[in-house]
C-alpha positions in Angstrom: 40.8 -44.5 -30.1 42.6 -47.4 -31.8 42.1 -48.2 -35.1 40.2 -51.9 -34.1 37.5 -49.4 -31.8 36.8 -47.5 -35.1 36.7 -51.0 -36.4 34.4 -52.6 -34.2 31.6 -48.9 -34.3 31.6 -49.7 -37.7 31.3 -53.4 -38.3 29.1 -53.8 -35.8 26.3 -52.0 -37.3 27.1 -54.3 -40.4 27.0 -57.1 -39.0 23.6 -56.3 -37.3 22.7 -55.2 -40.6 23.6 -58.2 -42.2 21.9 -60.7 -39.8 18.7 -58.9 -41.0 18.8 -59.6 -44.6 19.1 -63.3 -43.3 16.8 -63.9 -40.8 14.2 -61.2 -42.6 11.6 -64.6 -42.4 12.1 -65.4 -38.8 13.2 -62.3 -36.7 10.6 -61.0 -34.0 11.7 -63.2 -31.4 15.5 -63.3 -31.9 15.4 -59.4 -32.0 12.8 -59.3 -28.6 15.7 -61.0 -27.2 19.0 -59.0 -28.2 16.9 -55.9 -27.5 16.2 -56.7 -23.9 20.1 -57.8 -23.7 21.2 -55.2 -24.8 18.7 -53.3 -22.9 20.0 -54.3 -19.4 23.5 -54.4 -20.2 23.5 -50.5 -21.6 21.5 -49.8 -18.6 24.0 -51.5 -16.4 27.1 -49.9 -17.6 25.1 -46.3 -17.6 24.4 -46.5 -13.9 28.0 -48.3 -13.1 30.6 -46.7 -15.4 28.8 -43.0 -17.0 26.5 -41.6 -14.6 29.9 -41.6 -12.2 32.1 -40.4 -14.9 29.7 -37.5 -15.4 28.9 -36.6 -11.4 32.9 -37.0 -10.6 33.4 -33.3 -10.7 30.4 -33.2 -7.9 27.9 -30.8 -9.9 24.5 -31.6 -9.4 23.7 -29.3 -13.2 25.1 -32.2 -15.0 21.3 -33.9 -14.3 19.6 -31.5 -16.5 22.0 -32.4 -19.3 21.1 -36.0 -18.9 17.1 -34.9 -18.8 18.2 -32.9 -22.3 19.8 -36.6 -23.5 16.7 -38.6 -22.4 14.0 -35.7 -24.3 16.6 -35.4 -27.3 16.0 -39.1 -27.5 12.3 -38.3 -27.3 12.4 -36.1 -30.3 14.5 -38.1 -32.3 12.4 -41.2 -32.2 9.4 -39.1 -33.7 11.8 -39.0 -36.6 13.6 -42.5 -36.5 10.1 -44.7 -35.6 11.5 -46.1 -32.8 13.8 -48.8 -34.4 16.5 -47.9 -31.9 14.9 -50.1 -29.6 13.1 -52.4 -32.3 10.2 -51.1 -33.1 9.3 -52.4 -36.7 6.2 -50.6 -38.7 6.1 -52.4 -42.0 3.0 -50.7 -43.0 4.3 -47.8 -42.6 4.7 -46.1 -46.1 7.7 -47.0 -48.7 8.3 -43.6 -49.8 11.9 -42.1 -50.2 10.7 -39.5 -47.8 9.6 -41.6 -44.9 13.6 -43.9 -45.7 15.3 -40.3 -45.5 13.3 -39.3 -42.3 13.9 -42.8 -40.6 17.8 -42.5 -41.6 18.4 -39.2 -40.4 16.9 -39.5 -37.5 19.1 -42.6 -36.7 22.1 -41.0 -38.4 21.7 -38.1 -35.7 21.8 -40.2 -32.7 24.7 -42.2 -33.7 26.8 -39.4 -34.5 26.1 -38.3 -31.1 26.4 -41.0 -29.1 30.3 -41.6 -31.5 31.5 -38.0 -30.0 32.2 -38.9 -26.1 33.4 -42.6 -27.4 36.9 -41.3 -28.2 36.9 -38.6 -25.0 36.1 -42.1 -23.0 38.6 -44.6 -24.8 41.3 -42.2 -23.7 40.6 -42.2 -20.2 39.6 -45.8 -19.6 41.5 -48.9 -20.0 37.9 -50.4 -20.4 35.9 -48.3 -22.7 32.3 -49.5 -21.7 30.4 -46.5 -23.7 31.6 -48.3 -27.1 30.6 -51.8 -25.3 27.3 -49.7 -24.9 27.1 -48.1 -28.6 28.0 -51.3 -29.6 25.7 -53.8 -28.2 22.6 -50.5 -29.1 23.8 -50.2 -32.7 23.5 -53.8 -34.4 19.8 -54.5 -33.5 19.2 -51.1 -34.2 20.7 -51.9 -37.6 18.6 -55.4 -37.9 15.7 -53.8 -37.2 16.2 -50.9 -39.9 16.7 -53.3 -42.3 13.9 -55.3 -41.8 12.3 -52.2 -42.0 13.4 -51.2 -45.0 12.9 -54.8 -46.6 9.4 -55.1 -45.5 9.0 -52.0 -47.0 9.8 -52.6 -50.1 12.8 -51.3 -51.1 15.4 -52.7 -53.2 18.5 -54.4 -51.6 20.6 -52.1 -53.1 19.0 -49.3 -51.2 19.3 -51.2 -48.0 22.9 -51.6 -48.1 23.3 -48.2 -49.3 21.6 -46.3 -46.0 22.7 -49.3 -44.0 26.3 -47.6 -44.8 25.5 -44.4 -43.9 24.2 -45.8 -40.5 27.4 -47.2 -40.0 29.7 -44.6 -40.6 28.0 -42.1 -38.2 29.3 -43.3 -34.6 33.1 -43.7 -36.1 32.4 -40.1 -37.5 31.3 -38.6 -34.1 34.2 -40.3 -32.7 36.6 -38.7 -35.0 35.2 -35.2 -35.3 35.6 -35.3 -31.2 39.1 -36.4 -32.1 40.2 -33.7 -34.5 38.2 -31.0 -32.9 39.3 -29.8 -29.5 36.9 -30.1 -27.0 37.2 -28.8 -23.8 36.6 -31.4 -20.4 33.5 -29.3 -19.5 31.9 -30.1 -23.0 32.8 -33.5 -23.3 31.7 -34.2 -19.7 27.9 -32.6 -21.2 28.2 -34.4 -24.2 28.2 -37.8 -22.2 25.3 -36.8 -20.2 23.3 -36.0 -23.0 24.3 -39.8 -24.5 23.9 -41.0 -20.7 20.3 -39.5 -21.0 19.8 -40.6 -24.6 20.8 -44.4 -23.0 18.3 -44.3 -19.9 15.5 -43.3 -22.5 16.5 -46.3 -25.2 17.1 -49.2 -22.0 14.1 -47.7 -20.2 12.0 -48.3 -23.3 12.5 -51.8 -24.1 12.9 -52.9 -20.8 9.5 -51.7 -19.8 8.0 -52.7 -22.6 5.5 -55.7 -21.3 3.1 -57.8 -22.4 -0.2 -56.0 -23.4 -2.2 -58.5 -22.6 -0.9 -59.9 -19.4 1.1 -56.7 -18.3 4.1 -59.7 -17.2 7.6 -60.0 -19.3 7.4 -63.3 -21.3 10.0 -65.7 -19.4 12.4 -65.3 -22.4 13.0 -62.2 -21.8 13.6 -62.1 -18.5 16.2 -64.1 -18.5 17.8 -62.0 -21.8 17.5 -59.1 -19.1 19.0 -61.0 -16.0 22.1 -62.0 -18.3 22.7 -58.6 -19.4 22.7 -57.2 -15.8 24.8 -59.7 -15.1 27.4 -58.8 -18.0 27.1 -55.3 -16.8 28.2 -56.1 -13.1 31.1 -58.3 -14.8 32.9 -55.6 -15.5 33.1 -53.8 -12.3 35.2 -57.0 -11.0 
């Protein structure tokens, strides 16, 4: 990986980050809508560019890996609340328990989805899986700060965990780096993330209207443009 990829896993979460200490007064909608991008494009690029990478080798065991990823996913969002794909509880208690828990749960997933980034930038010319981490990371970054705001805590404290969110997918990436990993591994590393990916797109993309079980217009078209980014770079 170049130095600007390390960049870029890294400053996007910031920026994502910094967007919600601005916006903290006018957000739901904006977010609804870079979710469900974000969404269709990491879905996209899963189904056109990973699942393949993954199944090139022809074994048909590499699905259960990905079922691992998607239940992984499962377990970690007991811990995280959800915000991966926007979900925003600010009722939920302001404790320095339930910050931690919310953190590490986040913290855990990005470091995980960071180790097959560098295995994937080194084989690609185009690495979509950081185009993927990318586009997941910053809302998920808006929405934990929101979170955090809402709940109370200092701005200090934001910035602070906000940090430690963003230096976990750069740290996944270089631990993969430094640490040999053999093709087999890396191969059921990306299946877990693949699996970890169908869960997060899955989730917001299915996530309708209560009332009228339809997507709200807006969103459709946030959806139709990110399947159409995805299919862009297939050209």
């Amino acid at each position: 990986m170049t130095l600007l990829e390390y960049a870029l896993l890294f400053f996007s979460v910031l920026l994502g980050g910094g967007i919600g200490f601005y916006f903290r007064k006018n957000y739901e909608n904006s977010l609804k809508l870079a979710l469900s991008f974000s969404g269709a494009f990491i879905l996209g690029i899963t189904v056109l560019h990973l699942m393949p990478e993954v199944y090139s080798d022809h074994s048909h065991i590499i699905g259960l890996w990905i079922i691992v990823g998607f239940m992984i996913q499962l377990g970690l969002e007991q811990v995280s609340r959800g915000i991966e794909h926007g979900h925003i509880h600010a009722d939920d208690h302001h404790h320095g328990g339930f910050a931690f828990q919310v953190v590490l749960g986040l913290c855990l997933h990005a470091f995980m989805e960071g180790m097959p980034v560098a295995h994937y930038a080194g084989h690609h010319h185009h690495n979509y899986l950081l185009y993927g981490v990318i586009l997941h990371k910053a809302p998920a970054a808006f929405a934990l700060v929101l979170l955090l705001l809402f709940s109370k805590y200092k701005n200090s404290t934001v910035l602070l965990y906000l940090m430690i969110f963003a230096l976990m997918s750069p740290l996944g990436a270089i631990f993969s780096s430094f640490f040999i990993v053999e093709p087999r591994a890396q191969r059921i590393i990306l299946a877990i993330v693949i699996g970890s990916f169908l869960h997060i797109a899955t989730t917001i993309l299915f996530e309708v209207d209560g009332r009228s079980h339809q997507l709200p217009f807006q969103k459709l078209i946030a959806i139709i443009v990110g399947v159409a980014a995805a299919l862009l770079t297939i050209i």
